[in-house]
PANUFI-132312 format. One record per residue (C-alpha): residue number from 1; residue in three letters; z, x, y. Coordinates in Angstrom, 3 decimals, always signed. Each point is the difference from the previous one (the first is absolute). Layout:
// residues N
<atom pos="NUM" code="ALA" c3="Z" c1="X" c2="Y"/>
...
***
This chain:
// residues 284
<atom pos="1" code="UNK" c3="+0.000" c1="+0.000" c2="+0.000"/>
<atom pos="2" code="UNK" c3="+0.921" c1="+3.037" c2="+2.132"/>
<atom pos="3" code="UNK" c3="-3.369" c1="+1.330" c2="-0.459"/>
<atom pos="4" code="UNK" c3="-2.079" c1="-3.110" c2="+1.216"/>
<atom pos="5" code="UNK" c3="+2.203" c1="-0.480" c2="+2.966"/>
<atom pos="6" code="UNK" c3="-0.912" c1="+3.608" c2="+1.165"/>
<atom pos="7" code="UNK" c3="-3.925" c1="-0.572" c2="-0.883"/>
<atom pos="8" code="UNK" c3="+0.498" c1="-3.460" c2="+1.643"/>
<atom pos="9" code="UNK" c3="+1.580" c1="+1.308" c2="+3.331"/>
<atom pos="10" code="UNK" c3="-2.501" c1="+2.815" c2="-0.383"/>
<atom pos="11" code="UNK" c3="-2.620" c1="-2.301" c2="+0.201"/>
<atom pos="12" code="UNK" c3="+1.257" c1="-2.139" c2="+2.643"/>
<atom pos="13" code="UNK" c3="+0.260" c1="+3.304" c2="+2.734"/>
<atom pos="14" code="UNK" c3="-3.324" c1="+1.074" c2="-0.976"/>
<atom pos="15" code="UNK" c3="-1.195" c1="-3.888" c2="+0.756"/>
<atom pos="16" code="UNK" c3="+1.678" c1="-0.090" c2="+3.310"/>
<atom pos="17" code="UNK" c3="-0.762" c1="+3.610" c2="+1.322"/>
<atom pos="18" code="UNK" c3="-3.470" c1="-0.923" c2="-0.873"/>
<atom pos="19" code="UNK" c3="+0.055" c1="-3.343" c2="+2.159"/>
<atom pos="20" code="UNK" c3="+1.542" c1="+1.874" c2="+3.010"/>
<atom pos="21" code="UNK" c3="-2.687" c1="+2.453" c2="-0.199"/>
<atom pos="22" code="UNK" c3="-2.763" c1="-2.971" c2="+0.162"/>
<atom pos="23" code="UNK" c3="+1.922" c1="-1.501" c2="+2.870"/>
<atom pos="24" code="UNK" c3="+0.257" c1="+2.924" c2="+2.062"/>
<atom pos="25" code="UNK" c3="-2.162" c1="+0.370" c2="+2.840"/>
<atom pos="26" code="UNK" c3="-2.604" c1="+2.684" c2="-1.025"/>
<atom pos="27" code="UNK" c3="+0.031" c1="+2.985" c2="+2.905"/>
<atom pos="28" code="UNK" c3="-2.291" c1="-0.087" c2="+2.469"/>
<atom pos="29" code="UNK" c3="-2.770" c1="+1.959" c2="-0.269"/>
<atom pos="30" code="UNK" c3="-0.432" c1="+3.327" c2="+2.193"/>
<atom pos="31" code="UNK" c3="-3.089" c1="+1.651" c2="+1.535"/>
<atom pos="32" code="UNK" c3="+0.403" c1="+3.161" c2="+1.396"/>
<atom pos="33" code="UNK" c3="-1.361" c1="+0.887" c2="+3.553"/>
<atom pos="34" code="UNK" c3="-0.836" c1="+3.302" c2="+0.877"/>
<atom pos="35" code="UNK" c3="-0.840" c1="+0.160" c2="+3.786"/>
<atom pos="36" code="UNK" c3="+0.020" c1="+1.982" c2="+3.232"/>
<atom pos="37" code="UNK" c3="+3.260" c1="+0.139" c2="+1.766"/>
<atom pos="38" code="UNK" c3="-1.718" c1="-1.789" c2="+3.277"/>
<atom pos="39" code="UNK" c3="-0.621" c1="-3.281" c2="-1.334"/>
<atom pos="40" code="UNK" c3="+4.230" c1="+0.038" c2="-1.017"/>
<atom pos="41" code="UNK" c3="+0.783" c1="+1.510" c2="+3.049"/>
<atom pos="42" code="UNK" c3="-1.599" c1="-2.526" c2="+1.993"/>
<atom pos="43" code="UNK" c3="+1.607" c1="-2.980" c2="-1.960"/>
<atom pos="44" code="UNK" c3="-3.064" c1="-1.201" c2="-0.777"/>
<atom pos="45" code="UNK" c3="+1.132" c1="-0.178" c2="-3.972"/>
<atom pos="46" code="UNK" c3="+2.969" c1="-1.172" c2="+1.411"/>
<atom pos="47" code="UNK" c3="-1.512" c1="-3.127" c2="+1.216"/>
<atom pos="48" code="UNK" c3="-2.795" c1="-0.923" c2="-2.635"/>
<atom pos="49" code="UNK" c3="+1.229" c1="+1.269" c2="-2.901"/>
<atom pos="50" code="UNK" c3="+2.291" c1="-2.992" c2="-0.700"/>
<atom pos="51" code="UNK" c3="-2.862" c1="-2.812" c2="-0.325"/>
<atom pos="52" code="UNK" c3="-1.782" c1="+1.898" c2="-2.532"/>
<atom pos="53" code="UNK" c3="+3.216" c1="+0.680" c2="-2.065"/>
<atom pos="54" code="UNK" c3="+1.025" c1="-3.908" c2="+0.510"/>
<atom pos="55" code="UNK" c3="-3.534" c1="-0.820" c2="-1.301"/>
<atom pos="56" code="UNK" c3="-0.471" c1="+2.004" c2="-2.881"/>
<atom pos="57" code="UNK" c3="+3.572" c1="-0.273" c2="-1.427"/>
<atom pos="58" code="UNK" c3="+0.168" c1="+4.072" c2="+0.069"/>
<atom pos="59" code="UNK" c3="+1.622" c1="+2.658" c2="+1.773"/>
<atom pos="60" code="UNK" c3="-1.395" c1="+2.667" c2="+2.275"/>
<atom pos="61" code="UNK" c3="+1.368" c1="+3.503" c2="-0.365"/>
<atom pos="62" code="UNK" c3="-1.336" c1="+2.259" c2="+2.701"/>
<atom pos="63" code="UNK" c3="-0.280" c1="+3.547" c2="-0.186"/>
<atom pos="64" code="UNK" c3="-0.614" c1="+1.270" c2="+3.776"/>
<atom pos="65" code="UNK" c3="-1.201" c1="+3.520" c2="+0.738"/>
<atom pos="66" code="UNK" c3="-3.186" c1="+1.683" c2="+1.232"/>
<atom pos="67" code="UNK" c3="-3.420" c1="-1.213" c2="-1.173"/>
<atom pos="68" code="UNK" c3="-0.267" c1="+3.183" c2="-2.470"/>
<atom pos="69" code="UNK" c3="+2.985" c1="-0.019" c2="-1.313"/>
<atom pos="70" code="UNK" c3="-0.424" c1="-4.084" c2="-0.503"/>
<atom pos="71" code="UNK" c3="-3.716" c1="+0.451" c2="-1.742"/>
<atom pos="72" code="UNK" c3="+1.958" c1="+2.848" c2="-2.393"/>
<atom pos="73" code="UNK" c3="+2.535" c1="-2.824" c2="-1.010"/>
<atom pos="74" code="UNK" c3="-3.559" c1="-2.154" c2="-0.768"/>
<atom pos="75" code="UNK" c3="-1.654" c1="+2.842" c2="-1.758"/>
<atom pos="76" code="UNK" c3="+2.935" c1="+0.508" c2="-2.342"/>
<atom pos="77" code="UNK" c3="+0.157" c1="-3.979" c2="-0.709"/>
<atom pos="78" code="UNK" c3="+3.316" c1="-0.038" c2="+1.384"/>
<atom pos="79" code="UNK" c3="-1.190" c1="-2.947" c2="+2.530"/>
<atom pos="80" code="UNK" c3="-1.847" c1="-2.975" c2="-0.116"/>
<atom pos="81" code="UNK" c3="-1.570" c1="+0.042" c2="+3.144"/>
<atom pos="82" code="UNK" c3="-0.609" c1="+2.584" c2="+2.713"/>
<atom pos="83" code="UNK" c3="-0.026" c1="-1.809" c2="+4.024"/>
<atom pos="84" code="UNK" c3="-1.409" c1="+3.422" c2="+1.718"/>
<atom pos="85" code="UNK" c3="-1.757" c1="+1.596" c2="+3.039"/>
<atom pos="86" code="UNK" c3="-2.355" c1="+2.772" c2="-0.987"/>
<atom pos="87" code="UNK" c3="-3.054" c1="-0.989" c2="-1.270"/>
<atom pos="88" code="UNK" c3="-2.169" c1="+3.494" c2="-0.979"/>
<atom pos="89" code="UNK" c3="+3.359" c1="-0.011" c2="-2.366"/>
<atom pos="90" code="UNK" c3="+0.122" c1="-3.519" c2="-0.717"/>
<atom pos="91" code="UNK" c3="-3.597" c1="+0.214" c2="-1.033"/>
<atom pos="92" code="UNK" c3="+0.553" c1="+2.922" c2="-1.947"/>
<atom pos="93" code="UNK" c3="+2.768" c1="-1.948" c2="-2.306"/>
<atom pos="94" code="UNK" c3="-2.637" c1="-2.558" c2="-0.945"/>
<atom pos="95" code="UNK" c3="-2.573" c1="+3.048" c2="-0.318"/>
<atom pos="96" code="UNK" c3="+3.027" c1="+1.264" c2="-2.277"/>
<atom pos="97" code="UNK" c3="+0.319" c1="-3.277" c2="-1.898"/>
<atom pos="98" code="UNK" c3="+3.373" c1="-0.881" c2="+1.269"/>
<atom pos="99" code="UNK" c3="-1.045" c1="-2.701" c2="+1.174"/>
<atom pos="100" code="UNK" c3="-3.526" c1="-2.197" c2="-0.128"/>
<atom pos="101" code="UNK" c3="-0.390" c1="-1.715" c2="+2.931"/>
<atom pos="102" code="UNK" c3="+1.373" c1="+1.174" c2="+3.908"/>
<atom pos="103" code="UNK" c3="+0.412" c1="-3.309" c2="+2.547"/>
<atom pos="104" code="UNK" c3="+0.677" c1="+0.375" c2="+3.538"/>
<atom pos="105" code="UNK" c3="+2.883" c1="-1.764" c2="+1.161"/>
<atom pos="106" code="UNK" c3="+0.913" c1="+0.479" c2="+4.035"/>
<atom pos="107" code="UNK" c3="-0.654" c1="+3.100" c2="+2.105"/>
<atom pos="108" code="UNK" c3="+2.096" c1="+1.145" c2="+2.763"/>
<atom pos="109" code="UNK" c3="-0.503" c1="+3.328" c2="+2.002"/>
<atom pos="110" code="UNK" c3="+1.465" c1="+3.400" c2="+1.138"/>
<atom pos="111" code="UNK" c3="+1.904" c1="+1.138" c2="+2.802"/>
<atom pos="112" code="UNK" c3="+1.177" c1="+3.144" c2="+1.622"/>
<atom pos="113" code="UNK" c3="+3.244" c1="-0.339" c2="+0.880"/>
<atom pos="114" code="UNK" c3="+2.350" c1="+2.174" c2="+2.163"/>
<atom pos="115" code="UNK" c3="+2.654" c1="+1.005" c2="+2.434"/>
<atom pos="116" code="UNK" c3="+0.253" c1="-1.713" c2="+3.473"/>
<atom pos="117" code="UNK" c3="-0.168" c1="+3.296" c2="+1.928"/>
<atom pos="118" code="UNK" c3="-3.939" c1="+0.548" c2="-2.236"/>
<atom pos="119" code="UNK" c3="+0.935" c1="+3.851" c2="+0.349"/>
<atom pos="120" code="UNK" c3="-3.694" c1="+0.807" c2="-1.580"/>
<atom pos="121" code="UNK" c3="-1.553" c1="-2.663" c2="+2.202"/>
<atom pos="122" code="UNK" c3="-1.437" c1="-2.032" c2="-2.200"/>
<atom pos="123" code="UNK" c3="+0.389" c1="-3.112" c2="+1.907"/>
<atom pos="124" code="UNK" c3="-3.424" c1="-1.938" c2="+0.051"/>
<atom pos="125" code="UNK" c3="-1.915" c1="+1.781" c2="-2.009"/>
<atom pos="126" code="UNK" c3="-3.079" c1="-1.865" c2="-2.286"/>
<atom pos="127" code="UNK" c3="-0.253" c1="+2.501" c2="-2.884"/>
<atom pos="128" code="UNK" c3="+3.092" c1="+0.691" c2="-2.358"/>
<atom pos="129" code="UNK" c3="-1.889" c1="+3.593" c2="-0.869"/>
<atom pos="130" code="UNK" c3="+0.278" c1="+0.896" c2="+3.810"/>
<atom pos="131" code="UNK" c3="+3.648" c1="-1.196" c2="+0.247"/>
<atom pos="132" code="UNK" c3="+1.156" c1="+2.105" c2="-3.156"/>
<atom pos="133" code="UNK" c3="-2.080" c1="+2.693" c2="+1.663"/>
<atom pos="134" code="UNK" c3="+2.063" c1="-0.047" c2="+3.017"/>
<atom pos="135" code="UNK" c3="+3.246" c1="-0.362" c2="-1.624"/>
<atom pos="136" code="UNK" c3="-0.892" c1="+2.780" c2="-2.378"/>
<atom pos="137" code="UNK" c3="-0.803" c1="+2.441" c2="+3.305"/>
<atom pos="138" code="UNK" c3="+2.785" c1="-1.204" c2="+1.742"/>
<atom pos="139" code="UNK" c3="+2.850" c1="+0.880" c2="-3.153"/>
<atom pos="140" code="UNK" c3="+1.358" c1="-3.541" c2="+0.288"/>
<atom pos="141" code="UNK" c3="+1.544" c1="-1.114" c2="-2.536"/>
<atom pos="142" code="UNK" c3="-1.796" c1="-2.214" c2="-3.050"/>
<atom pos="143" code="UNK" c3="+1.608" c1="-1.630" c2="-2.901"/>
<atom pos="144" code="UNK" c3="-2.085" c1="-0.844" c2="-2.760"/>
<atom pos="145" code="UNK" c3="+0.990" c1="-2.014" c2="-3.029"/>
<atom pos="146" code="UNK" c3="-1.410" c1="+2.479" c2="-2.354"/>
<atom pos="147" code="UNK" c3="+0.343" c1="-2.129" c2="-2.970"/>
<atom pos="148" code="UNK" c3="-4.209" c1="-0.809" c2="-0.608"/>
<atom pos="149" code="UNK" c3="+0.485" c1="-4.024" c2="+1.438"/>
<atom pos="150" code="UNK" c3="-2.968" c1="-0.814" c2="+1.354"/>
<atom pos="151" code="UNK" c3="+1.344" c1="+0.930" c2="+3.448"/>
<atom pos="152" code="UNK" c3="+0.780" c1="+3.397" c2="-1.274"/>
<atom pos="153" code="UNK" c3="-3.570" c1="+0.093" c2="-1.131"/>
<atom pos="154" code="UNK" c3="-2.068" c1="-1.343" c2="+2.849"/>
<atom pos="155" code="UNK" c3="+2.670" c1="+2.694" c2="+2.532"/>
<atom pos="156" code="UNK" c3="-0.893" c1="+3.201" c2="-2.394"/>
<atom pos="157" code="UNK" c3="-4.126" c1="-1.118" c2="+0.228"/>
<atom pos="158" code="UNK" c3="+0.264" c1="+0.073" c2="+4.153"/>
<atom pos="159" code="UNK" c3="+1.746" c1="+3.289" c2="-0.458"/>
<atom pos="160" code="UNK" c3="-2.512" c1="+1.158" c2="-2.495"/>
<atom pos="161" code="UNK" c3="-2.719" c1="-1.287" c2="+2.919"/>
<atom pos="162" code="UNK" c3="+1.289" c1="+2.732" c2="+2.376"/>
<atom pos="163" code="UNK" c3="-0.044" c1="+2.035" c2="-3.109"/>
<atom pos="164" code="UNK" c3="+3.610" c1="+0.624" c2="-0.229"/>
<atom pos="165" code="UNK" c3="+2.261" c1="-0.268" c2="-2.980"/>
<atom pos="166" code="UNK" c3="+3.563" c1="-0.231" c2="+1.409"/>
<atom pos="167" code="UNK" c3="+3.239" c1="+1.607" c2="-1.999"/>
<atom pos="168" code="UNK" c3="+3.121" c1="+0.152" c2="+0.724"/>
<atom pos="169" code="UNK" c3="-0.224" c1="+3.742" c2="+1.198"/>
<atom pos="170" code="UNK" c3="-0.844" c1="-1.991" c2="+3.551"/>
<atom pos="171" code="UNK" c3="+2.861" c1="-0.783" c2="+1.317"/>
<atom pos="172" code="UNK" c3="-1.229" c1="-3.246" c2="+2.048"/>
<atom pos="173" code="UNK" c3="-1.052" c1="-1.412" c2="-3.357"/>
<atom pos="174" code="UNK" c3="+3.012" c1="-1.831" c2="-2.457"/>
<atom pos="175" code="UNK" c3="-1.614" c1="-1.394" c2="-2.904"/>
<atom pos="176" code="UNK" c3="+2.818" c1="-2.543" c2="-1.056"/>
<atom pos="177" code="UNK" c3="-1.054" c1="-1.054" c2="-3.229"/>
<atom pos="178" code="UNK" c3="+1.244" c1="-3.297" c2="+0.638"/>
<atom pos="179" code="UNK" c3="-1.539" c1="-3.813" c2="+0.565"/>
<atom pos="180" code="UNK" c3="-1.219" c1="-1.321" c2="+3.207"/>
<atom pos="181" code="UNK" c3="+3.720" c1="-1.233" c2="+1.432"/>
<atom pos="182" code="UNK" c3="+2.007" c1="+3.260" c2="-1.422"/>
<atom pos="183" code="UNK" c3="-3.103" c1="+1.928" c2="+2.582"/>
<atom pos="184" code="UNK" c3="+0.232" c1="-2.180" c2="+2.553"/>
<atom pos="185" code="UNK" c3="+3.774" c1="+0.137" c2="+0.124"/>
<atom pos="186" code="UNK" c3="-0.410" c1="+3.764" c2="+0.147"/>
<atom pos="187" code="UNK" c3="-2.664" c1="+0.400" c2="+2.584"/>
<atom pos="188" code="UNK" c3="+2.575" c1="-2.448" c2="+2.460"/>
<atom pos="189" code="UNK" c3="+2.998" c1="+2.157" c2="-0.322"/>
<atom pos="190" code="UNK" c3="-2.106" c1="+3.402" c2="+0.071"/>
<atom pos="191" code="UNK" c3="-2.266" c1="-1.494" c2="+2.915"/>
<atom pos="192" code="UNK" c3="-2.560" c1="+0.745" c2="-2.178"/>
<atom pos="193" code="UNK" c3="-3.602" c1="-1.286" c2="-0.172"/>
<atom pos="194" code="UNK" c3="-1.313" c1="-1.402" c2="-3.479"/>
<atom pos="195" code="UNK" c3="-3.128" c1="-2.065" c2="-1.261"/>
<atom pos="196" code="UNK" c3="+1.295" c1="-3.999" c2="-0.746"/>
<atom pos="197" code="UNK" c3="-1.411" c1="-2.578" c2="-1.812"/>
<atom pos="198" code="UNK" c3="+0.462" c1="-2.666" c2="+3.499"/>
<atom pos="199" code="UNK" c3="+1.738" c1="-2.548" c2="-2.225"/>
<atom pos="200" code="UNK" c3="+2.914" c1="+2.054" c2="-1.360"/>
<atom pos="201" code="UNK" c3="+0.375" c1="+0.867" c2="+3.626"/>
<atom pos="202" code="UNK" c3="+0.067" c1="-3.392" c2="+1.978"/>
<atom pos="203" code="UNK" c3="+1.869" c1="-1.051" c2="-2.869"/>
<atom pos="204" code="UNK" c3="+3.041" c1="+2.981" c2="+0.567"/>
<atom pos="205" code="UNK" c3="-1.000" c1="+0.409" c2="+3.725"/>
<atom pos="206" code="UNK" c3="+3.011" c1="-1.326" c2="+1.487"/>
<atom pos="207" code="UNK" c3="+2.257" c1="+2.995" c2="-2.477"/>
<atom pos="208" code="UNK" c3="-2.737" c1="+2.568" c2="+2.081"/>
<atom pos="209" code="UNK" c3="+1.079" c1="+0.411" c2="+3.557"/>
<atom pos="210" code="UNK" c3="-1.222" c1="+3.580" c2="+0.556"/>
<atom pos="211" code="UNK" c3="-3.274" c1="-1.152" c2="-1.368"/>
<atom pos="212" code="UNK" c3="-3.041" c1="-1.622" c2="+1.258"/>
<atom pos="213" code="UNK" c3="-4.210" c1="-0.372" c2="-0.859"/>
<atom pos="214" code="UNK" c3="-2.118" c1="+2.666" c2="+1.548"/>
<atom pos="215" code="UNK" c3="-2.995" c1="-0.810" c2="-1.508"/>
<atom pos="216" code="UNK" c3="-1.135" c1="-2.671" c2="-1.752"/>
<atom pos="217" code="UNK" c3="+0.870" c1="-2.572" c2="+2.890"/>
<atom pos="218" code="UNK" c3="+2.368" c1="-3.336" c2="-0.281"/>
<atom pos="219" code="UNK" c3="-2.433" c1="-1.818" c2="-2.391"/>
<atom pos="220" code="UNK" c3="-1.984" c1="+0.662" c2="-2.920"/>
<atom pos="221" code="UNK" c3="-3.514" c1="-1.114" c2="+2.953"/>
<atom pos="222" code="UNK" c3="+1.428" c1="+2.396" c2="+2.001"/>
<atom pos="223" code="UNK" c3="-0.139" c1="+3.280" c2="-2.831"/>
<atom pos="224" code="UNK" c3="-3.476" c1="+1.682" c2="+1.369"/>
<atom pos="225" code="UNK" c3="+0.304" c1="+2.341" c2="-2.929"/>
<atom pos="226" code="UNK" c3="-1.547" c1="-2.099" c2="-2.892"/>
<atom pos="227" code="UNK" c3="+0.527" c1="+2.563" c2="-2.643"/>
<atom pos="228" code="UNK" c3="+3.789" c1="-1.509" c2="+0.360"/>
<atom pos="229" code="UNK" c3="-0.666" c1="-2.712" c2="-1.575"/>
<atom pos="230" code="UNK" c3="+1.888" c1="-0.581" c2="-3.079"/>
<atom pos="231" code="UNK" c3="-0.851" c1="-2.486" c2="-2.690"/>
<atom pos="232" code="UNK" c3="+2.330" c1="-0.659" c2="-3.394"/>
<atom pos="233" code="UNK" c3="-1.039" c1="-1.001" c2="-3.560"/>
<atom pos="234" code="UNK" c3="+1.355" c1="-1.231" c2="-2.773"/>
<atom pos="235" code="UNK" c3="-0.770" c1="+0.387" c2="-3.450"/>
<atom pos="236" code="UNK" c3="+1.192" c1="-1.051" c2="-3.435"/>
<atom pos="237" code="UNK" c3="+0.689" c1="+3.010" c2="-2.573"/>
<atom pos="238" code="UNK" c3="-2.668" c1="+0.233" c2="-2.863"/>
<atom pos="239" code="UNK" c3="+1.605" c1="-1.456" c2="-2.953"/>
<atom pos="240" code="UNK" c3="-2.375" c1="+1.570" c2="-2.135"/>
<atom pos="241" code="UNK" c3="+0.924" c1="+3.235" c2="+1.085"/>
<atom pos="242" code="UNK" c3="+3.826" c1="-1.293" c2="+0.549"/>
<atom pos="243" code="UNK" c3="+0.934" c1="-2.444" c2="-2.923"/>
<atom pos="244" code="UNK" c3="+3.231" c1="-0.592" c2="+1.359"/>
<atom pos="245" code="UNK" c3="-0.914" c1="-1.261" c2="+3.348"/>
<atom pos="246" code="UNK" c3="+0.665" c1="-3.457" c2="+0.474"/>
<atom pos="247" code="UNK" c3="-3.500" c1="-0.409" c2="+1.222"/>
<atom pos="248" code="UNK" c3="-0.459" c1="-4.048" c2="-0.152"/>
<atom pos="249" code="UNK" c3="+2.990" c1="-0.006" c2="+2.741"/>
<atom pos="250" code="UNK" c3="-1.340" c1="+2.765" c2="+2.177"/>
<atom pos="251" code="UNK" c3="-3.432" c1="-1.633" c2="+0.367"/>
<atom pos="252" code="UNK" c3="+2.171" c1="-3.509" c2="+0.507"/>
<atom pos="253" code="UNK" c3="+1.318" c1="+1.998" c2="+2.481"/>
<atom pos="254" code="UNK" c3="-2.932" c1="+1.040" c2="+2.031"/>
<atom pos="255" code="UNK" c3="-1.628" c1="-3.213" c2="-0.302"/>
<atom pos="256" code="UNK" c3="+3.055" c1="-1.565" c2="+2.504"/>
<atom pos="257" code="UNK" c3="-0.388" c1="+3.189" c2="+1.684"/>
<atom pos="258" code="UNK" c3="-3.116" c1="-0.398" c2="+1.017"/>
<atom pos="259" code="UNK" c3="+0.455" c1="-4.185" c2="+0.396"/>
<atom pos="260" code="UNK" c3="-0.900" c1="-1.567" c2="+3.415"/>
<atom pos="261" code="UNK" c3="+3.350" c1="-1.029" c2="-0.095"/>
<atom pos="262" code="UNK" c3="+1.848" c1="+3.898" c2="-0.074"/>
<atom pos="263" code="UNK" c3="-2.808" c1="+1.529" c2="+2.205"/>
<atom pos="264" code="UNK" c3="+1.305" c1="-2.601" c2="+2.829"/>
<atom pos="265" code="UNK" c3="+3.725" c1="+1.345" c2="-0.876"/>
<atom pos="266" code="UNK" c3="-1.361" c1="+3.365" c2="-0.044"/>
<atom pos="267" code="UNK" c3="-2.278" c1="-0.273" c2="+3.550"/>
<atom pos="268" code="UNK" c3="+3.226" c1="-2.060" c2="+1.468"/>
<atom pos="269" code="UNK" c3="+2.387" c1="+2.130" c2="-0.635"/>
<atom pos="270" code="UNK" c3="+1.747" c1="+1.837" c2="+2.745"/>
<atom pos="271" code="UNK" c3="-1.867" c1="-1.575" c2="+2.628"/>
<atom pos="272" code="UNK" c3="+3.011" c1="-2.598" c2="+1.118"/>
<atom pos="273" code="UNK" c3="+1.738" c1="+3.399" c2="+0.429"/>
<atom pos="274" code="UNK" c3="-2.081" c1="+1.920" c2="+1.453"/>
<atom pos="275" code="UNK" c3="-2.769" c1="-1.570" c2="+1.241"/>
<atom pos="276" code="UNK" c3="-2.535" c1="+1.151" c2="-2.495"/>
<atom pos="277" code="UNK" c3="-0.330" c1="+0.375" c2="-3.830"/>
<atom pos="278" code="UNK" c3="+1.505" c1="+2.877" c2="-1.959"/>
<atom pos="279" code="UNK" c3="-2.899" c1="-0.085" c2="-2.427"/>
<atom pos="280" code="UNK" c3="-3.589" c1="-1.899" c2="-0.026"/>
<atom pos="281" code="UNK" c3="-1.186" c1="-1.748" c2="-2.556"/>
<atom pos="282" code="UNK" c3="-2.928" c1="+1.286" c2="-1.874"/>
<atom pos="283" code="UNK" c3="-2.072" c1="-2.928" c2="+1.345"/>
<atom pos="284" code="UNK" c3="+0.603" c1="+0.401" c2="+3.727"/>
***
C-alpha cells in the first residue's frame, strides 16, 4: 500500500508541475538591436521603441555603440538587426553576406561643433575639410570618437582629404574611443572642437554650454556642405549565414520601421522641442 501511495503522489506532482508549466505565460520573445550610439543618445529608441514591442508581443534589447563595432556584433550573429550610419560598410556586410538586403531608414547630417571663443576661427565656414584644416594649423584642440561609428569614419576620410592621418603623437588631437555623448561631453569640458552627428547634439545641447555649431548652420537646409549628409540603414542578419538569428522578427521589425506610421514618429520627433526634427525620414 506504501508503495502505490508514493507512485500515486508521484504521479500527482508530475501532473500538476506539468499544468503550471502549460499555464505559465511563455517569455517574451527578444530581438537583439545592434545600433549606433546616436540614435540612443538622441532618445529616439526611447520614444518608438515601445509600439513595436507592444505590437509584436517581444522585447527589444539594444546594444548601443559605434556603427563598426555594432555591424561586428551582426557579423558574429550576435544581433538580429543592425540600425547604422555608414553605408560603403553597410554595403559591404550585405557584399559579406551578413545580411541580404540594406533599407534606408531616416538621414540626418553632420556638424562641426566647438568652443564659443572659435580659437581656430572656424566660425562660418562651408567646407568641413577647410575647417579641420584650420583647426589642424591652428593646434586647437579636436576630440574624435575613435571608435569606427560612422562619425568616426566620415571625420578620418576629411582628414585623409587633406592627406593627413592624425595620432595621438599631436597633441591637439584626443581620440576618445568613446560614443557620440561620452565625445561630446569631453570636447565641452576640454573646450574642444569635435565632428557631431546634429541630433545627438540638439538632443544633449542644453548639458553643452561651452559649445556651439560652427559649421553646418542651425538646420539641416542650412548645412552648405552636402557631403554631411548622413543617411542610416537597417538590415536583418542573414539567417542562412546566422541560423540563430531570429530573422522572421527582425524583418517584422523593419517592416514597422519603415511603416508610414513610424517614419511620421521618426520625422516628428524632436521638433516640439526644438523646432525641427532630430532625424528625417527616408521619404522626405
Amino acid at each position: 500500500m506504501r508503495r502505490i501511495n508514493l507512485i500515486g503522489l508521484a504521479l500527482l506532482v508530475a501532473a500538476l508541475t506539468a499544468c503550471t508549466s502549460a499555464q505559465s505565460p511563455a517569455e517574451p520573445p527578444v530581438l537583439r538591436l545592434a545600433t549606433t550610439t546616436s540614435t540612443q543618445d538622441s532618445g529616439l529608441l526611447d520614444a518608438i521603441l515601445p509600439d513595436f514591442e507592444a505590437k509584436c508581443g517581444c522585447r527589444v534589447d539594444v546594444v548601443a555603440v559605434g556603427t563598426g563595432q555594432a555591424l561586428e556584433i551582426g557579423a558574429k550573429g550576435d544581433a538580429d538587426v543592425v540600425l547604422v550610419h555608414s553605408r560603403k560598410a553597410e554595403d559591404q556586410f550585405v557584399a559579406d553576406s551578413n545580411a541580404k538586403e540594406r533599407f534606408d531608414v531616416m538621414y540626418n547630417d553632420l556638424i562641426i561643433v566647438g568652443p564659443q571663443d572659435d580659437p581656430a576661427q572656424i566660425g562660418g565656414m562651408s567646407a568641413a575639410q577647410d575647417a579641420f584644416k584650420a583647426i589642424m594649423d591652428a593646434g586647437a584642440l579636436f576630440a574624435s570618437r575613435g571608435d569606427k561609428s560612422g562619425t568616426n569614419t566620415k571625420e578620418l576620410s576629411i582628414w585623409s582629404s587633406l592627406s593627413i592621418t592624425p595620432t595621438q603623437d599631436m597633441k591637439w588631437y584626443n581620440s576618445l574611443g568613446q560614443g557620440m555623448g561620452e565625445t561630446l561631453t569631453f570636447a565641452n569640458e576640454q573646450k574642444a572642437y569635435t565632428l557631431s552627428d546634429r541630433g545627438t547634439y540638439l538632443a544633449m545641447k542644453d548639458r553643452l554650454p561651452n559649445l556651439t555649431t560652427l559649421v553646418g548652420g542651425n538646420t539641416l537646409a542650412e548645412n552648405a556642405d552636402k557631403s554631411l549628409l548622413n543617411p542610416y540603414g537597417v538590415m536583418a542578419v542573414n539567417p542562412e549565414i546566422h541560423p540563430g538569428v531570429k530573422y522572421d522578427l527582425a524583418m517584422q521589425f523593419i517592416q514597422w520601421l519603415l511603416s508610414q506610421e513610424t517614419q511620421s514618429k521618426i520625422g516628428d520627433f524632436g521638433k516640439d522641442k526644438f523646432g525641427q526634427p532630430l532625424f528625417y525620414p527616408t521619404g522626405d
